[in-house]
N, C-alpha and C positions, 0 to 999 in steps of 0.2 A: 752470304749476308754482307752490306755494306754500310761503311760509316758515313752518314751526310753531316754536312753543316749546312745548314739553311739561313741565307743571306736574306733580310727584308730589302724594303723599298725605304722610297724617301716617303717624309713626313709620318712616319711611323716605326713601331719597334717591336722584335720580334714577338709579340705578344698573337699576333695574326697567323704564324703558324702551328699554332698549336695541336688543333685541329690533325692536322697533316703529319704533325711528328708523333702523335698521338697513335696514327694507323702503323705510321713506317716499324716503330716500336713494337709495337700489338704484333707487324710481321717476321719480328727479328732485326731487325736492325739498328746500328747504333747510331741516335744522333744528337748533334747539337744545334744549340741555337742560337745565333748572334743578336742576344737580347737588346742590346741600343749601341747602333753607331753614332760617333760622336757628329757627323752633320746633323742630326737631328734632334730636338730637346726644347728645353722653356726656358734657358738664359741665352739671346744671341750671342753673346759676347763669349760663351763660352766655346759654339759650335765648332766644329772641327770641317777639313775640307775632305776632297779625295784619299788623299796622302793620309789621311791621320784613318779613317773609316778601312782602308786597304791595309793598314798596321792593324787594326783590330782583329781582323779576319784571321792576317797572317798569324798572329800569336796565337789564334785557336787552332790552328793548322797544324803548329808545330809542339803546340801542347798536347796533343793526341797522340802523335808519335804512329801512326800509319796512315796507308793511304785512304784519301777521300773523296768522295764524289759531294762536290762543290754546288750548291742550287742558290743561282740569286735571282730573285723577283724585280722587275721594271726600274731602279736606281741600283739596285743590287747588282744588275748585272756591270755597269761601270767599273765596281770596288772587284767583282769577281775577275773581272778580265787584269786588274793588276796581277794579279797571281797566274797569269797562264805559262808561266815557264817556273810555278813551284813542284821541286819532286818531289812531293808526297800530294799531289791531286792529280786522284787516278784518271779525274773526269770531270767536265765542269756541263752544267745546265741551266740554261738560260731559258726563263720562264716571263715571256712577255715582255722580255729585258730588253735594258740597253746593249747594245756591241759594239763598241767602239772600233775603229783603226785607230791607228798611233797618230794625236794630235787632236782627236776627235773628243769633243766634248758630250754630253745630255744635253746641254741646248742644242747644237750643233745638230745632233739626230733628229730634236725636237721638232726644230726647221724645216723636217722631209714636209710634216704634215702641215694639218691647218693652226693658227694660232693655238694654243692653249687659253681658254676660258675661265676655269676654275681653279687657277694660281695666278698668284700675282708677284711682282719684288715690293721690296719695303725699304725704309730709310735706314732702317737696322740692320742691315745686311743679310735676310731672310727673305724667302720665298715663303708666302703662307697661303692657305686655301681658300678659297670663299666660303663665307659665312651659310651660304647659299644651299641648305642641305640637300636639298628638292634636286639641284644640279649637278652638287657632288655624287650622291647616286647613281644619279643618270650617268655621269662618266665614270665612276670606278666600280659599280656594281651594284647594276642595274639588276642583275638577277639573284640579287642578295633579299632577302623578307626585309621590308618595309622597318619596321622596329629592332630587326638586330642591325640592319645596316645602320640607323642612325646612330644607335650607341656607338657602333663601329667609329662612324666618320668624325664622331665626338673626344676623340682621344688620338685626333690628326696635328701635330707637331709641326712647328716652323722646320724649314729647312735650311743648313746655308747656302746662298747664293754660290759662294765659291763652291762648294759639292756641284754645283752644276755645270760650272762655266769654265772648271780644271779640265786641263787638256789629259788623254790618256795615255799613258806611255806603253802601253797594248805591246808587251815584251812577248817573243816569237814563242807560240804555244809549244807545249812537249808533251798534249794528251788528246783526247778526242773529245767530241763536244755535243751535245744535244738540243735543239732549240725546241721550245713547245710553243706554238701560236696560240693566242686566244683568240675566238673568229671574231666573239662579240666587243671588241675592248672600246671603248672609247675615249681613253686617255693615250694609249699608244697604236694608232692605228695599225689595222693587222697587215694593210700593205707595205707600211716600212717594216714590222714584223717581217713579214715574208721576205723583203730585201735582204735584211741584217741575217737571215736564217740559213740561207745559200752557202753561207760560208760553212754550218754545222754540218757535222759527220753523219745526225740522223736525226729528224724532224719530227712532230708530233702535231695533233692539233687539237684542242679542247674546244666548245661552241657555247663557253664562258666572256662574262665581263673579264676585267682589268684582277680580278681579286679571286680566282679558284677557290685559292686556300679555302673560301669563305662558302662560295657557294655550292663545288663540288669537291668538297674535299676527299671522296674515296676513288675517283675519276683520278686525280690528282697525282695524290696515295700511288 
């Protein structure tokens, strides 16, 4: 049996895995959940960048007191790759994530692909999503039911700019790593997926949107 900590994404908070920690639990396992990192929330002024979201983690890490098998989702994986030379993560998982090398940003990756449509920046120092639900959908999960997805996308949170645009200091790993593609994603296309995956010790692949968690969570599981 193993102990996860489950890393979300940007503009939301762990509330999305539930689902999933739900099953891991039901199979024995122990896990946690990094309920809100600080880039994300309803006061810009307050949000936090890389550095502060990568202290979150860490203190869950070390409050645990053994090893863990590490999973961050699409912005998660950013905060996760701080940690790749912590000794107590047995293992880190990267699900439809960012991976940075040392210096690379989430815009930086974002670049491989085509513009991003469905975010924008703001004068407050936030990335926020378009109003747009019909579109958000369609890019983060498409194969989510019509009416949960929108509830879903309704409880989508500004993000800070600087969470996006920190460079990663991507410290030389000391564990082995897992990537999962999602084939259907269209916020993080699955060809830069594939790219950033080459580097993982063993690869996966789901024929999911952007959001598993949500649509096959026992796949997932």
């Amino acid at each position: 049996m193993a102990t996860y900590v489950l890393v979300h994404g940007g503009f939301v908070g762990g509330w999305y895995w539930s689902e999933v920690a739900d099953r891991l639990r039901k199979a024995g396992h122990r896990v946690e959940v990094i309920e809100q990192l600080p880039s994300a929330g309803t006061d810009p002024a307050a949000l936090g960048d890389l550095a502060a979201d990568a202290d979150v983690v860490k203190q869950a890490v070390d409050r645990i007191g053994e090893p863990v098998v590490l999973v961050g989702h699409s912005y998660g994986g950013m905060v996760i790759t701080e940690l790749a030379d912590h000794p107590a993560v047995a293992h880190s998982v990267y699900l439809a994530a960012f991976w940075p090398q040392r210096g690379q940003s989430a815009m930086d990756l974002l670049a491989a692909g085509p513009p991003p449509t469905w975010m924008s920046p703001h004068d407050d120092g936030t990335l926020r999503t378009t109003d747009d639900l019909a579109l958000l959908r369609q890019t983060l999960c498409a194969d989510v039911d019509e009416q949960r997805a929108y509830a879903n996308l309704r409880r989508l949170l500004p993000q800070s700019i600087s969470s996006a645009t920190a460079p990663s200091t991507a410290p030389d790993r000391s564990h082995p790593t897992t990537y999962i593609i999602c084939e259907q994603d269209q916020a993080l296309p699955p060809a830069v997926q594939e790219q950033m995956a080459t580097a993982a010790d063993y690869r996966h692949r789901l024929p999911s949107s952007h959001q598993p968690m949500a649509s096959m969570p026992d796949m997932l599981a």
